[in-house]
PLY file of the C-alpha trace (Angstrom):
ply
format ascii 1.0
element vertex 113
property float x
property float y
property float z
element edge 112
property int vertex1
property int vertex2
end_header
13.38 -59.85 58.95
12.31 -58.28 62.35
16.20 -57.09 62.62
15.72 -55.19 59.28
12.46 -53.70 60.29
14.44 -52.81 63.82
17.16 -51.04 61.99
14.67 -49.05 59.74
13.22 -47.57 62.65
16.04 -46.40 64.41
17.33 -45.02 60.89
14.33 -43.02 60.96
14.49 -42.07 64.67
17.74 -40.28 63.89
16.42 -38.56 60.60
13.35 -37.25 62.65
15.71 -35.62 65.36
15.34 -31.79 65.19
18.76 -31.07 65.31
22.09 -32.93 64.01
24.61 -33.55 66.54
27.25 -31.70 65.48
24.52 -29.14 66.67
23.23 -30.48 70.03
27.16 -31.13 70.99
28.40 -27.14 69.69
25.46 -26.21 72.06
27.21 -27.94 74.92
30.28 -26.71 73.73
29.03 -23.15 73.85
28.00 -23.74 77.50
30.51 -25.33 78.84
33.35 -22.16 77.56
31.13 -19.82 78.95
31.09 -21.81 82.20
34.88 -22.19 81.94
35.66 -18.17 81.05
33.19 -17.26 84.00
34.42 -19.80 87.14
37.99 -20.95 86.13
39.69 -19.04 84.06
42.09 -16.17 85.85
43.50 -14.26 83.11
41.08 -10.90 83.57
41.56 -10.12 79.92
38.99 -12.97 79.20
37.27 -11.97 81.87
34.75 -9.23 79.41
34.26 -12.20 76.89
30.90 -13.65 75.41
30.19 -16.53 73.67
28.01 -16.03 70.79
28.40 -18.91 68.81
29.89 -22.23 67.91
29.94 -23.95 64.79
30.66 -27.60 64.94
32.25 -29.73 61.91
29.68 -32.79 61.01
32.69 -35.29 62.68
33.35 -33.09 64.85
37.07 -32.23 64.97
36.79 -28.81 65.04
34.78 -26.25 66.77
34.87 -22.36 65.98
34.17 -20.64 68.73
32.55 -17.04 68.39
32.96 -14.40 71.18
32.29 -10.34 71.65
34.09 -8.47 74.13
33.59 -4.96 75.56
37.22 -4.19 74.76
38.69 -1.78 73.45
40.23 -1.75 70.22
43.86 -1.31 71.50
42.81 -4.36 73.87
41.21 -6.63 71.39
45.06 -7.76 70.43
45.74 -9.07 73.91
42.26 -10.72 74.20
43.38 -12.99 71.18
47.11 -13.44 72.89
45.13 -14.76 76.08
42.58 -16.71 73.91
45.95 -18.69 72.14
47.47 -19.06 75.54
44.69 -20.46 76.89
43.27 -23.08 74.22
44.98 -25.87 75.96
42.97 -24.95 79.12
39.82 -24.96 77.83
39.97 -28.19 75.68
41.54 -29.88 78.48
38.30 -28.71 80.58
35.81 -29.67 77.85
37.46 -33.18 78.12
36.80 -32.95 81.96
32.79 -31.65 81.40
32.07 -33.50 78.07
31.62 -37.44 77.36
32.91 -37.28 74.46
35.57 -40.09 72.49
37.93 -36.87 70.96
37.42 -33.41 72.13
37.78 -31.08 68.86
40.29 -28.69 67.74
39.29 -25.08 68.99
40.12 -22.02 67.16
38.46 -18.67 68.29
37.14 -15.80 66.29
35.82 -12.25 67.08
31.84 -11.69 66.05
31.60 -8.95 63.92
27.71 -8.57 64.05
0 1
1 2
2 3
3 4
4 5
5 6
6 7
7 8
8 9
9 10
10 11
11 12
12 13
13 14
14 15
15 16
16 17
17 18
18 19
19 20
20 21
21 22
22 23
23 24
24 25
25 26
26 27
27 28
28 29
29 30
30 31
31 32
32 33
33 34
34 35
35 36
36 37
37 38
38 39
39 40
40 41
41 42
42 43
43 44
44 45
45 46
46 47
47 48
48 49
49 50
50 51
51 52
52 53
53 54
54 55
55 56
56 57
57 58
58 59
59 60
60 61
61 62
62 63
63 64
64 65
65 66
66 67
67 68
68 69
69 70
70 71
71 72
72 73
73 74
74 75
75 76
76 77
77 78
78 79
79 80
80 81
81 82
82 83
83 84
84 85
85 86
86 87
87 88
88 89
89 90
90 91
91 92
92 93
93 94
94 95
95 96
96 97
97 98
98 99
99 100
100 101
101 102
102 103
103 104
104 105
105 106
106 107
107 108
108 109
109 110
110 111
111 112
């Protein structure tokens, strides 16, 4: 009986959490690529690039990955060739900086707001 009561409460422990995590782990996500474009990466087209956001799937297999950039226009095109070219990268250095069992599929996307 005591295990059912046990199991109850940690049921509602997780309920009670502010955030779901697919939330808490896009926000380390989102961290850890800005950390990455800042100190490691050497391609100085990503070098003007912001993270703005990153939306998580609930079992977390993919991750969209939201960025601005003080490009130009005529630029923008070769940000996104750099940002393909360098997906490997940056997943293999989120499995480096994040505990995590599968690091998820990243696909990036200009913010238009």
């Amino acid at each position: 009986m005591s295990k059912r009561r046990n199991s109850k409460k940690i049921i509602e422990l997780f309920d009670s959490l502010p955030y779901k995590r697919s939330q808490r782990v896009s926000d380390s996500i989102k961290k850890e690529v800005a950390s990455i474009f800042l100190f490691k990466v050497n391609d100085p087209r990503l070098k003007n690039i912001t993270i703005t956001n990153v939306q998580l799937s609930d079992d977390l297999s993919n991750a969209k990955i939201f960025y601005t950039s003080i490009n130009t226009k005529e630029e923008i095109a070769s940000v996104e060739k750099a940002l393909k070219k360098s997906k490997g990268f940056i997943r293999t250095m989120l499995g480096k900086s994040l505990s995590l069992k599968k690091i998820p599929n990243i696909s990036f996307y200009q913010d238009e707001s």
